[in-house]
C-alpha positions in Angstrom: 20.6 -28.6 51.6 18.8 -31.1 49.8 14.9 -31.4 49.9 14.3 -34.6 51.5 16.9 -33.4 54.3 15.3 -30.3 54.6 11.7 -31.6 54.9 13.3 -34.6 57.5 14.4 -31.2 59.7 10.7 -29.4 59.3 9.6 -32.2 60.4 11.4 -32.8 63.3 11.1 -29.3 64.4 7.4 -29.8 64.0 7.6 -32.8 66.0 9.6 -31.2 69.0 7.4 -28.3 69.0 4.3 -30.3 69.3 6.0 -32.4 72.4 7.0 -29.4 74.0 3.9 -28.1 73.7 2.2 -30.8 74.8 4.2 -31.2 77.8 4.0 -28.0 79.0 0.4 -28.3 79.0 0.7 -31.5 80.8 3.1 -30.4 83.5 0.7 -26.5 84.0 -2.4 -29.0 84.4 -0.6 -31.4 86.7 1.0 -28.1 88.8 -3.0 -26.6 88.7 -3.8 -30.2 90.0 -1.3 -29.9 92.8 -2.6 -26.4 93.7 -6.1 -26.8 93.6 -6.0 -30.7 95.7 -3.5 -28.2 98.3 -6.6 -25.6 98.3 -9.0 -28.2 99.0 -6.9 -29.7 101.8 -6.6 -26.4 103.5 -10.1 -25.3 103.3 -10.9 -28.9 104.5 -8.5 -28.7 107.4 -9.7 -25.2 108.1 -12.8 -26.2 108.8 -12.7 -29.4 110.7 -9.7 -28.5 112.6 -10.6 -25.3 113.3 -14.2 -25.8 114.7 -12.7 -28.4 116.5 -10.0 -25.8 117.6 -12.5 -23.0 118.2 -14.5 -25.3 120.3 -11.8 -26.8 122.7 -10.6 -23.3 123.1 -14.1 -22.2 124.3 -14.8 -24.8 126.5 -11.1 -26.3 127.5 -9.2 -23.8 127.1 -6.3 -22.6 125.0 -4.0 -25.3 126.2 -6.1 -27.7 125.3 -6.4 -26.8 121.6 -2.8 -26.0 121.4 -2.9 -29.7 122.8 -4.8 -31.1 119.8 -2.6 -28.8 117.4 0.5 -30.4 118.4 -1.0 -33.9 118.1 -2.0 -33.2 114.8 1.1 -32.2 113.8 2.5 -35.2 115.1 0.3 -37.4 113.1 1.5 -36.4 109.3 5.2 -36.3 108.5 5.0 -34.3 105.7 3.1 -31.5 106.8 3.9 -29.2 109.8 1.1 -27.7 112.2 1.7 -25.1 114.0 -0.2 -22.5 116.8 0.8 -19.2 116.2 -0.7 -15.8 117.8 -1.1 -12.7 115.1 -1.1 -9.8 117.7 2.9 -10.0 117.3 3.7 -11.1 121.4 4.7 -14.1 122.5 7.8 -16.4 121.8 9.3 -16.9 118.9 8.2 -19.9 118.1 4.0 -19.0 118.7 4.6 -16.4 115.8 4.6 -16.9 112.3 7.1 -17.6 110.3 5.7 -14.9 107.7 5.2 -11.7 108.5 1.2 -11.1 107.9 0.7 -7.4 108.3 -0.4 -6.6 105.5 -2.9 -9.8 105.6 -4.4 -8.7 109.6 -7.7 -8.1 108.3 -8.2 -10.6 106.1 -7.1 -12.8 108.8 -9.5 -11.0 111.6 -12.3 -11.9 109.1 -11.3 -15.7 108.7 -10.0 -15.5 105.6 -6.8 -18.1 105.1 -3.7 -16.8 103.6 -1.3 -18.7 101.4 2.2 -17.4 100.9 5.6 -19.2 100.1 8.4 -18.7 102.0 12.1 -19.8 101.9 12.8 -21.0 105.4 16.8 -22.3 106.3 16.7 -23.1 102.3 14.0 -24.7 101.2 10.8 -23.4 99.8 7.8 -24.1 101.9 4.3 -23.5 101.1 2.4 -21.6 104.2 -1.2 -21.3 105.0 -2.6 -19.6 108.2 -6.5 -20.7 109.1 -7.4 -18.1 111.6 -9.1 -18.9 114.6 -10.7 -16.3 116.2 -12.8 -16.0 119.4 -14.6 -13.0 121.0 -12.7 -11.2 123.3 -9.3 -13.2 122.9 -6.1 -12.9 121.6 -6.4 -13.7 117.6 -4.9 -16.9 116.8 -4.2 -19.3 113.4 -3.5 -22.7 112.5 -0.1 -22.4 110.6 0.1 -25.1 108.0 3.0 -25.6 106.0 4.4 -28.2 103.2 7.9 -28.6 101.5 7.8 -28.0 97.5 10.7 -30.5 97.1 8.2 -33.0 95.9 6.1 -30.6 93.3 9.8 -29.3 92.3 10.8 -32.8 91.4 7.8 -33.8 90.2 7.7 -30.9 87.7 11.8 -32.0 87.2 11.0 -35.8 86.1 7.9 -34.3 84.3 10.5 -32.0 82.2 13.1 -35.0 81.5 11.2 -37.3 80.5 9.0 -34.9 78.1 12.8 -34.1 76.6 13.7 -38.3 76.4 10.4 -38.7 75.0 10.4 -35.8 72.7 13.9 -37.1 71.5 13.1 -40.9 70.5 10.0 -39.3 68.9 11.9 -37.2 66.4 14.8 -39.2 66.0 12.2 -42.1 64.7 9.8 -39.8 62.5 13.4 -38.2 61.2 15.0 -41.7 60.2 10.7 -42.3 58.6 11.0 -39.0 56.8 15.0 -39.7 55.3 13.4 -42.8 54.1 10.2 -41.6 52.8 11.9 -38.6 51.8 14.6 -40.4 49.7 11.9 -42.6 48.5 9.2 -40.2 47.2 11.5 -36.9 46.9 15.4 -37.5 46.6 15.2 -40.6 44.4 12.6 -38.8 41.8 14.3 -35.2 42.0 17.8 -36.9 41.4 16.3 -38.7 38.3 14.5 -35.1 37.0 18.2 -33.1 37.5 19.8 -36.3 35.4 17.1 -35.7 33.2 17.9 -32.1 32.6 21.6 -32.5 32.8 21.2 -34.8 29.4 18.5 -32.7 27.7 21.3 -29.6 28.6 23.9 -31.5 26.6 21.7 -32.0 24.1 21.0 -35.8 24.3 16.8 -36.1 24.1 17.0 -39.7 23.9 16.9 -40.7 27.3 13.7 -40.8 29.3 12.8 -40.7 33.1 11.1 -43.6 35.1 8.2 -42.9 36.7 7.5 -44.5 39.5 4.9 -42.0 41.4 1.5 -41.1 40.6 1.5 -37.5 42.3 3.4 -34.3 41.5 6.7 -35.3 40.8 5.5 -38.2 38.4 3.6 -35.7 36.6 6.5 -33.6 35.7 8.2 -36.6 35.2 5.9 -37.2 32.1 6.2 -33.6 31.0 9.8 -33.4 30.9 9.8 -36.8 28.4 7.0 -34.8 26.4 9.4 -32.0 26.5 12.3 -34.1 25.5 10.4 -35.6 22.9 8.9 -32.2 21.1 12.9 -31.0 21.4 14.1 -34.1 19.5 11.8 -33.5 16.8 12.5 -29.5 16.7 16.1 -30.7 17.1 15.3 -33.1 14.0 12.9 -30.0 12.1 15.9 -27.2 12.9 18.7 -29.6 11.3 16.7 -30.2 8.3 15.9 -26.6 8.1 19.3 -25.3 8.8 20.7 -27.5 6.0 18.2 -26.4 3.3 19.2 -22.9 4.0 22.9 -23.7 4.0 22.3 -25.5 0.7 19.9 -22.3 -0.5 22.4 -20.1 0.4 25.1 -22.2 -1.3 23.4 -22.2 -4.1 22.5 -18.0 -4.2 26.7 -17.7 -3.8 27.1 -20.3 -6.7 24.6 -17.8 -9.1 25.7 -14.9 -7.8 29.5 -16.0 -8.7 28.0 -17.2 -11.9 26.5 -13.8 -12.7 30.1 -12.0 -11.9 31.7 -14.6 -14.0 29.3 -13.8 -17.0 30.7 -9.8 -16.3 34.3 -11.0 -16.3 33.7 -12.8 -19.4 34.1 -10.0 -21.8 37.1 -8.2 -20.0 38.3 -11.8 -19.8 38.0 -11.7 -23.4 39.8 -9.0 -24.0 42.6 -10.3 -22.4 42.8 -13.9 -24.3 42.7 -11.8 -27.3 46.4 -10.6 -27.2 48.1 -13.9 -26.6 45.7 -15.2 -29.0 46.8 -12.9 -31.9 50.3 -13.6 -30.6 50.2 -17.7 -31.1 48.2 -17.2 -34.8 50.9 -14.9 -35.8 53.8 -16.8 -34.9 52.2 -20.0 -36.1 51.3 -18.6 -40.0 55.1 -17.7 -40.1 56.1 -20.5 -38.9 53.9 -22.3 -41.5 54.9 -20.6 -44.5 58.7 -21.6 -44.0 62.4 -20.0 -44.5 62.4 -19.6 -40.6 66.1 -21.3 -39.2 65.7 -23.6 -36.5 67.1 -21.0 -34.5 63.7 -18.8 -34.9 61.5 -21.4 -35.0 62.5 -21.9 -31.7 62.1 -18.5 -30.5 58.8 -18.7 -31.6 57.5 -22.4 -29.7 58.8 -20.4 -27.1 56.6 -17.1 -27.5 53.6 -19.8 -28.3 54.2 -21.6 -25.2 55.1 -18.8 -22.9 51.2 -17.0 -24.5 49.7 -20.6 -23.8 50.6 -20.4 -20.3 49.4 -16.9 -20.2 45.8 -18.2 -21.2 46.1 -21.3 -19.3 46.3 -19.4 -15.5 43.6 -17.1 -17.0 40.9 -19.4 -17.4 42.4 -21.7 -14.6 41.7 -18.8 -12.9 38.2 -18.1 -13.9 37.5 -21.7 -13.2 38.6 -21.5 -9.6 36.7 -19.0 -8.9 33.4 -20.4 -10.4 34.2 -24.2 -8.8 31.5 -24.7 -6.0 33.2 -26.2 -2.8 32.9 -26.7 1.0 34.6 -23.6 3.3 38.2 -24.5 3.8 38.9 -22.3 6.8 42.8 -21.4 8.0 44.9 -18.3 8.8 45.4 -16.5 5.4 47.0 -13.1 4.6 44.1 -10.9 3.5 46.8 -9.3 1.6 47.4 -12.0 -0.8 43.6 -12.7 -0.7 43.0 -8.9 -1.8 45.5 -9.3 -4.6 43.7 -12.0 -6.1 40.6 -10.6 -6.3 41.6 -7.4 -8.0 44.0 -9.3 -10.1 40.7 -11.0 -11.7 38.8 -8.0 -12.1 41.8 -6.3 -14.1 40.6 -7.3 -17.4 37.3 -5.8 -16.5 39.0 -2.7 -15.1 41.1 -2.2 -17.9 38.2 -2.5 -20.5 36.0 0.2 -18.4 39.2 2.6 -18.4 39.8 2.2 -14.3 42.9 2.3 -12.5 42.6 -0.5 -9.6 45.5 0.4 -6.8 45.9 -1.7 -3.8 48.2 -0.1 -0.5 49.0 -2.7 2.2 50.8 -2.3 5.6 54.3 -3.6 5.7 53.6 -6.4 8.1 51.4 -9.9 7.3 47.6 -8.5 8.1 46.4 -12.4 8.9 42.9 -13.7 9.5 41.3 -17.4 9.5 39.2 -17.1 6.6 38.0 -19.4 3.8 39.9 -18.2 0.8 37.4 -19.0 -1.9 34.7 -17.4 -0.2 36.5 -14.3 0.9 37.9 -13.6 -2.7 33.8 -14.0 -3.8 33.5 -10.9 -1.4 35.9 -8.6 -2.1 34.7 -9.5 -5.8 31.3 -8.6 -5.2 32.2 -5.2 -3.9 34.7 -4.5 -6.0 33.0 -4.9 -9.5 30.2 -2.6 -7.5 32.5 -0.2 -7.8 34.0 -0.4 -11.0 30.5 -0.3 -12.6 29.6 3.0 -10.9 32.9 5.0 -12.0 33.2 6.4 -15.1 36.8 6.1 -17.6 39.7 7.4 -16.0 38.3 6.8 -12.3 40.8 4.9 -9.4 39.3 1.9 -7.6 41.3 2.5 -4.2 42.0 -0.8 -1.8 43.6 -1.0 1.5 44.3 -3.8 3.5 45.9 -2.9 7.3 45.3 -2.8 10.9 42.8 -0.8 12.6 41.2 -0.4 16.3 37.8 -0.7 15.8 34.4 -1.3 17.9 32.0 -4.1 16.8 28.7 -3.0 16.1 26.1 -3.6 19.3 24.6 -6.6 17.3 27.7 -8.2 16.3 29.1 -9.6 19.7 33.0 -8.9 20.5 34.9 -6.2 22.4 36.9 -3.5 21.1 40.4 -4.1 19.7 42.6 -4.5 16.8 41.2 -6.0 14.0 42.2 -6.1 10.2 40.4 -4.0 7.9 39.9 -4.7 3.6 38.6 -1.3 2.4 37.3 -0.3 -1.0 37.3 3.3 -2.0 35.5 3.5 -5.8 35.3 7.1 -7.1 31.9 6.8 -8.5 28.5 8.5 -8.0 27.7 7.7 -4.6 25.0 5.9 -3.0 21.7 8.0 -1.9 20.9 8.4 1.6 17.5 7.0 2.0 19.6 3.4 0.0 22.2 2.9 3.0 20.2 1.3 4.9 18.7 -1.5 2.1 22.0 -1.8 0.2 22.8 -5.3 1.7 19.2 -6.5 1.5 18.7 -9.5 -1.3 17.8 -8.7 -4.4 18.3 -4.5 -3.7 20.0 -2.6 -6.4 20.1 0.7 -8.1 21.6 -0.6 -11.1 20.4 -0.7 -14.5 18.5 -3.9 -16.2 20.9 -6.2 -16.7 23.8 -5.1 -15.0 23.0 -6.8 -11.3 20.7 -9.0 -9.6 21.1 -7.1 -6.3 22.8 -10.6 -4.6 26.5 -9.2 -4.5 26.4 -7.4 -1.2 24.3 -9.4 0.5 25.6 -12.8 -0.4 29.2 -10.5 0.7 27.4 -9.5 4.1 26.2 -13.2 4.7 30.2 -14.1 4.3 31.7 -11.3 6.4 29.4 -12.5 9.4 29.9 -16.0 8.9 33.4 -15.4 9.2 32.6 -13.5 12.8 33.4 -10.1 11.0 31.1 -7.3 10.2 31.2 -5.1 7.1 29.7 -1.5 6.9 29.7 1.6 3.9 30.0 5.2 3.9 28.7 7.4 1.3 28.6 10.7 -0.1 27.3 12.0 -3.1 29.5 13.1 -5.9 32.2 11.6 -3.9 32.1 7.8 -4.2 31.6 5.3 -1.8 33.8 3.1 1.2 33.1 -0.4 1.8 35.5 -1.7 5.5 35.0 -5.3 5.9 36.7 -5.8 9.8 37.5 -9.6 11.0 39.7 -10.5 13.9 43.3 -10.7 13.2 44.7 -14.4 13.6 47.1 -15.1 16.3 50.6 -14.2 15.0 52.4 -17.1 16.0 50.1 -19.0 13.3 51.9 -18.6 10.1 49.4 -18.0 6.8 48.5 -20.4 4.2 49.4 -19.7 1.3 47.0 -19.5 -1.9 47.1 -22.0 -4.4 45.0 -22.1 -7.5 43.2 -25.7 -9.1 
C-alpha cells in the first residue's frame, strides 16, 4: 500500500474514532440527563403529592387520596400513577407490579425505589414513593414511564453519530488523497524515478523540488548524491583506464624482456638456415653448377628463407602490442604455440619440452595473444630453473575442479593447461609471494619478477584462476583452470601476422 493511501486510512480511522468517541460521550451525558431530570421529577412528585396524599388520607380518608391519585394519573398521558398497598393483600390491581420484598424497609422508612420492569413487552421505568401513616396499612404512590422514548432517543442519537461520522471521514479522506498525493505521492514518485535512473547508472538527471520540508530536503541530497557519483563515475573511468593502459604497458615490457631471452635461442636457430643459404650461394657463385643444380639450390635458399621468415614473423607477433581479441580457441593449439617459441631456448639450455593433450578439442574463449604471453611466462620460469637434460612437462585436458572461495563460480568441469618443470623447486615461505610484482628468486639479470604476475593478472581476467604446487628437489606445477566454451561453438583457429 502506498504512503499517501495509507496515511488517508490513519487518518480516517483517527477520524472515526474521535466521532465515536465523542458520541458516546454525548449520548452517556444525554442518558445521565434523562436519569437525573427523572430523579428530580420523582423526588418532586414524592413530596408534593405525597404530603398532599398523607394529608387527605389523615383527614379524608383513604378514598379520598386514592381519589386524587387517580386524577392525577389522569392528568399526564405519559406517565401512569398508581395506589398500591405493600403489605401483599388486596386485589391485584392495588399491588405492585414489582415485587418489593427485598425493598420493605427501605420503603417503611420513606425511601423511594426505582426498578425497571418488562411489563406485557415493554420496558417501563417504576418508582414507588411510600406513604406511610401511623397505625395504617403501608401504602405507595407507583409511578411508572415507558423507555420507548430514551430507547429511541439514544437510537437517532447512534444513527446520526454513524451519518455524521461517515461524511466526516469520507471528506477529510478525499482532503488527505489530495494533500497526500500532493505533498507525499507526487514527491516520493519523483525520489523512486530518481533512484531508478541513478540504479541504471544515468546521474544526469535531477529531481524538482517543489517542498521546503523533509521530502524536499532529501530531494536536494539525492542531486548532491547524484552529482558526487557522476564525478566518482568520471574519477573511476579515468582511473580504470590509466591502470588498463599501465598494465598494458607492464605486459608490453614484460613480453619485451622474454623476447630479449628468446633472442639468443632465436639466434641459434637462424644460424642453420643461415649457413645453409651462404653455402649454397658461394657455389652457386663460383660456377660449373648445371641449371639442373642451380635449381636445386634456389630451392634449398628459398625453402631456408621461409624457415627464417615464420621465425621472426613469429617473434614479431608475439612482441606486437594489441587490443584483446576474445573468441572460443583450442587451448591446445594455443599451448603448442607457445612451446613451439620457446624451443630454440629449450634446445640451447639442453631441455626436452613434451606436450600431452586429451584426444577431444579442450576449448575456452580466450584472447590468443594474451594467453600464449602466459603460458610463455611460466614456461621459460621453468626452463630457467632445470638444469641440461631436464623435461619441461605440459598438459592440456579436462578436469573437475572447485574455484577458489575468492574467485566466484561453482564446481564443474573446467579445462586445465599444466606445466610440470623438473627444476629445484620453489621454497615454502616463497608460495605465497610468487605472483606478487616484481618478486623473484632469480639471479641479476635473469627476471624482473613481472612474468607470473602479469600471467596471474591474465588468468583472472579471463575469469580463470591459476595456482602452483611445489616441492623441493622435485620441481614445480603451475594449473591454470578457465571454463570450457560451449561445444557447439566451434574454435578459431590461430593465425600468425
Amino acid at each position: 500500500m502506498k504512503l499517501a493511501r495509507r496515511l488517508m486510512l490513519a487518518l480516517i480511522l483517527a477520524i472515526s474514532a474521535v466521532m465515536a468517541l465523542n458520541s458516546y460521550v454525548r449520548v452517556h451525558r444525554a442518558l445521565a440527563y434523562f436519569e437525573t431530570d427523572r430523579q428530580t421529577d420523582e423526588r418532586l412528585l414524592g413530596r408534593v403529592l405525597g404530603a398532599a396524599v398523607r394529608t387527605v388520607w389523615e383527614h379524608d380518608g383513604v378514598e379520598r387520596a386514592r381519589d386524587i391519585i387517580r386524577r392525577a394519573d389522569d392528568s399526564v398521558s405519559e406517565v401512569r400513577i398508581r395506589w398500591v398497598w405493600l403489605d401483599a393483600h388486596g386485589a391485584p390491581e392495588e399491588l405492585p407490579v414489582v415485587p418489593l420484598d427485598d425493598f420493605r424497609e427501605e420503603v417503611v422508612n420513606g425511601k423511594i425505589i426505582r426498578l425497571q420492569h418488562e411489563e406485557t413487552g415493554e420496558d417501563r421505568r417504576f418508582a414507588y414513593l411510600p406513604v406511610v401513616l401511623p397505625g395504617q396499612r403501608p401504602a405507595a404512590v407507583e409511578v411508572s414511564s415507558s423507555l420507548a422514548r430514551e430507547r429511541a432517543y439514544l437510537r437517532g442519537s447512534v444513527l446520526t453519530a454513524l451519518a455524521t461520522t461517515l461524511v466526516i471521514a469520507t471528506c477529510c479522506g478525499l482532503i488527505a488523497m489530495g494533500l497526500g498525493y500532493w505533498f507525499v505521492g507526487q514527491p516520493i514518485a519523483e525520489l523512486c524515478r530518481q533512484a531508478q535512473s541513478i540504479g541504471s547508472g544515468d546521474f544526469s538527471t535531477r529531481v524538482t523540488v517543489r517542498h521546503r520540508d523533509e521530502i524536499g530536503q532529501l530531494g536536494l541530497e539525492i542531486n548532491v548524491m547524484s552529482e558526487r557519483l557522476a564525478e566518482a563515475n568520471r574519477r573511476i573511468a579515468a582511473e580504470t583506464e590509466a591502470r588498463i593502459a599501465t598494465l598494458e604497458q607492464l605486459r608490453h615490457v614484460d613480453r619485451l624482456k622474454t623476447l630479449g631471452q628468446l633472442a639468443s635461442g632465436v639466434a641459434h636457430e637462424l644460424g642453420t638456415p643461415l649457413n645453409v643459404i651462404a653455402g649454397r650461394a658461394k657455389r652457386g657463385r663460383s660456377g660449373g653448377q648445371s641449371a639442373e643444380e642451380q635449381q636445386r639450390a634456389f630451392g634449398v635458399i628459398a625453402e631456408q628463407a621461409d624457415r627464417m621468415t615464420g621465425i621472426i614473423r613469429q617473434l614479431l607477433e608475439f612482441a606486437r602490442v594489441r587490443g584483446p581479441r576474445l573468441g572460443v580457441r583450442d587451448l591446445r593449439q594455443v599451448t603448442r604455440s607457445a612451446l613451439d617459441l620457446l624451443s630454440p631456448l629449450a634446445e640451447k639450455r639442453g631441455v626436452v619440452i613434451a606436450l600431452a593433450t586429451d584426444a577431444v578439442p579442450v576449448s575456452a574463449e580466450v584472447d590468443g595473444n594474451q594467453m600464449q604471453q602466459a603460458l610463455t611466462n611460466v614456461a621459460m620460469n621453468g626452463l630457467q630453473a632445470m638444469r641440461p637434460g631436464g623435461e619441461l612437462r605440459a598438459s592440456v585436458s579436462r578436469i573437475w575442479a572447485t574455484p577458489p572461495a575468492g574467485n566466484g563460480g561453482v564446481p564443474g568441469e573446467y579445462a586445465c593447461i599444466a606445466i610440470q618443470d623438473q627444476g629445484g623447486g620453489i621454497p615454502p615461505e616463497d608460495i605465497p609471494h610468487v605472483f606478487e610484482p616484481f618478486f623473484t628468486t632469480k639471479d641479476v639479470g635473469e627476471g624482473t619478477g613481472l612474468g607470473l604476475s602479469v600471467t596471474w593478472g591474465i588468468v583472472r581476467e579471463h575469469g580463470g584462476w591459476i595456482d602452483v604446487a611445489s616441492e623441493a628437489g622435485c620441481g614445480t606445477t603451475f594449473r591454470i583452470y578457465l571454463a570450457l566454451a560451449s561445444p557447439l561453438v566451434p574454435p578459431v583457429a590461430e593465425t600468425s601476422a
